[in-house]
C-alpha positions in Angstrom: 1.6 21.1 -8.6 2.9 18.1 -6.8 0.0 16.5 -5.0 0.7 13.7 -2.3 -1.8 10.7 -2.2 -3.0 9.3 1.0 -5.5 6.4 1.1 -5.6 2.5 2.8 -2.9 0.5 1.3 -6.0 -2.0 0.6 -6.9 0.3 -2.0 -3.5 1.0 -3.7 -4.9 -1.1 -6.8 -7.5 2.5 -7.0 -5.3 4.4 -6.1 -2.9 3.5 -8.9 -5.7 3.3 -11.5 -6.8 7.2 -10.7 -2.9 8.0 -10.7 -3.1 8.6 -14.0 -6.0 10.6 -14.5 -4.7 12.8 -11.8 -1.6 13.0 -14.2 -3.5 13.6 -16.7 -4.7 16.9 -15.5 -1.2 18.2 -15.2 -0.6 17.1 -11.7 2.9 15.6 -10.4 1.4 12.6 -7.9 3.4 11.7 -4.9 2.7 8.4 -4.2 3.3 6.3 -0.4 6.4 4.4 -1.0 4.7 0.9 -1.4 1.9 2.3 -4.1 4.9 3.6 -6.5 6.4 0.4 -6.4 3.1 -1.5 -7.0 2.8 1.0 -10.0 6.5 0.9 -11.0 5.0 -3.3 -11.5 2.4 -2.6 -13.8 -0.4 -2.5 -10.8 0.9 -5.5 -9.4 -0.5 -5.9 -5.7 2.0 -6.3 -3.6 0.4 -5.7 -0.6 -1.6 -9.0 -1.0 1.6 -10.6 -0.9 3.3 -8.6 1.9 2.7 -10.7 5.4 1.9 -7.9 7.8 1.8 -9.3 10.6 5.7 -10.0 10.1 6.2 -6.4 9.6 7.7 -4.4 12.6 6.9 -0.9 14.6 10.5 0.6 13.3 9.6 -0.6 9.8 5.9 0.8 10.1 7.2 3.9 11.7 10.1 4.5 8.6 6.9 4.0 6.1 4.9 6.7 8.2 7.6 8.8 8.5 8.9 8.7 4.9 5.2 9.2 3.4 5.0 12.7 6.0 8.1 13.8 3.7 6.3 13.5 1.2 3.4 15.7 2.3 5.9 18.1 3.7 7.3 18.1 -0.2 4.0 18.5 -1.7 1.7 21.5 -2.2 -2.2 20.1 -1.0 -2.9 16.6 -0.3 -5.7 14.0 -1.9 -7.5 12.2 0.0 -8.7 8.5 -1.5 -11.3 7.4 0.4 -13.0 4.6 -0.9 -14.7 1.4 0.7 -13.3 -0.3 3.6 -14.7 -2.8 6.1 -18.2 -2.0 4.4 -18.1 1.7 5.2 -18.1 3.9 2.6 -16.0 6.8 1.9 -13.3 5.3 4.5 -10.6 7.3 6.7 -8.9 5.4 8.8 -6.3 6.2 11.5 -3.2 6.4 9.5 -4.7 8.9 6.7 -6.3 10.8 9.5 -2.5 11.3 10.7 -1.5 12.3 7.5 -3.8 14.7 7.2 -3.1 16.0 10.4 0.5 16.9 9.2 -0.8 18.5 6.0 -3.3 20.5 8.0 0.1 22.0 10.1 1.9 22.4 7.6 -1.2 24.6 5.7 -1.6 22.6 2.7 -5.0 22.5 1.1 -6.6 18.7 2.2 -8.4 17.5 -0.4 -10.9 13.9 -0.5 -11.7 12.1 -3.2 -15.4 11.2 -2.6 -17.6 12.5 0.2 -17.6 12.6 4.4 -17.1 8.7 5.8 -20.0 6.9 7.1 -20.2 5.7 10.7 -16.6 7.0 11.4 -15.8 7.6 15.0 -12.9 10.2 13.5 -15.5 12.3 11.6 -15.1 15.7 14.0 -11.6 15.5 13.8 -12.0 14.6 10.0 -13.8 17.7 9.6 -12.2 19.6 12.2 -9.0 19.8 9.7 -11.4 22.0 6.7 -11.2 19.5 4.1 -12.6 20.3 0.9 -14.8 17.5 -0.8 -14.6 16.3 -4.3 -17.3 14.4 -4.5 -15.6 12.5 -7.2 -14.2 15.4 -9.3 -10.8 15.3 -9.9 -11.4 18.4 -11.8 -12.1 20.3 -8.8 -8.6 20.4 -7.5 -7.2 24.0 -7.7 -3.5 24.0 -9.2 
């Protein structure tokens, strides 16, 4: 089973960490382009190094695009929503987008912990069926 990770870049650091139980359990992980080269560095964050703000729409939009290839290449999704901003189980824009594709392209949408708190994009979160792990990797169907 290939699986293709979506989650904040602020949390790439988790995201790399529960890579490899996710790897353990037999499943080929599909990474966004900036998390495999953070783990290709040993876990090195290079998004605390990154400026941003330097960074342009065409070069945003080729990171956008090149992670939908890998949903398109994957068979289901995981979502990693952890903290952000103080809100738990976070979605945010971006991962809402790329969940969006998997949900066209019928690929089972899985998230890691449960429904975000206080999130202005929860009917459209849940409008896509995901199914909730509540923090059981083990739950995943491959």
């Amino acid at each position: 089973m290939n699986l293709a990770i979506c989650a904040s870049a602020s949390n790439y650091p988790q995201v790399i960490a529960a890579s490899y139980n996710i790897e353990e359990l037999g499943i080929n992980v599909l990474l966004p382009a900036t998390a495999a080269a953070m783990k290709e560095n040993g876990g090195k964050n290079i998004e605390a190094d990154r400026d941003w703000s330097s960074v342009t729409a065409h070069e945003k939009a080729s990171f956008i695009r090149g992670h939908f290839t890998e949903i398109e290449k994957s068979d289901a999704i995981l979502v990693m929503n952890y903290e952000k901003h103080g809100k738990a189980n976070y979605i945010g824009p971006n991962v809402l987008m790329e969940m969006a594709i998997a949900f066209y392209l019928n690929k089972p949408i899985y998230v890691l912990n449960g429904e975000p708190e206080e999130s202005p994009l929860i009917d459209e979160i849940l409008g896509l069926e995901p199914i909730f792990l509540d923090g059981d990797l083990t739950k995943i169907v491959h």
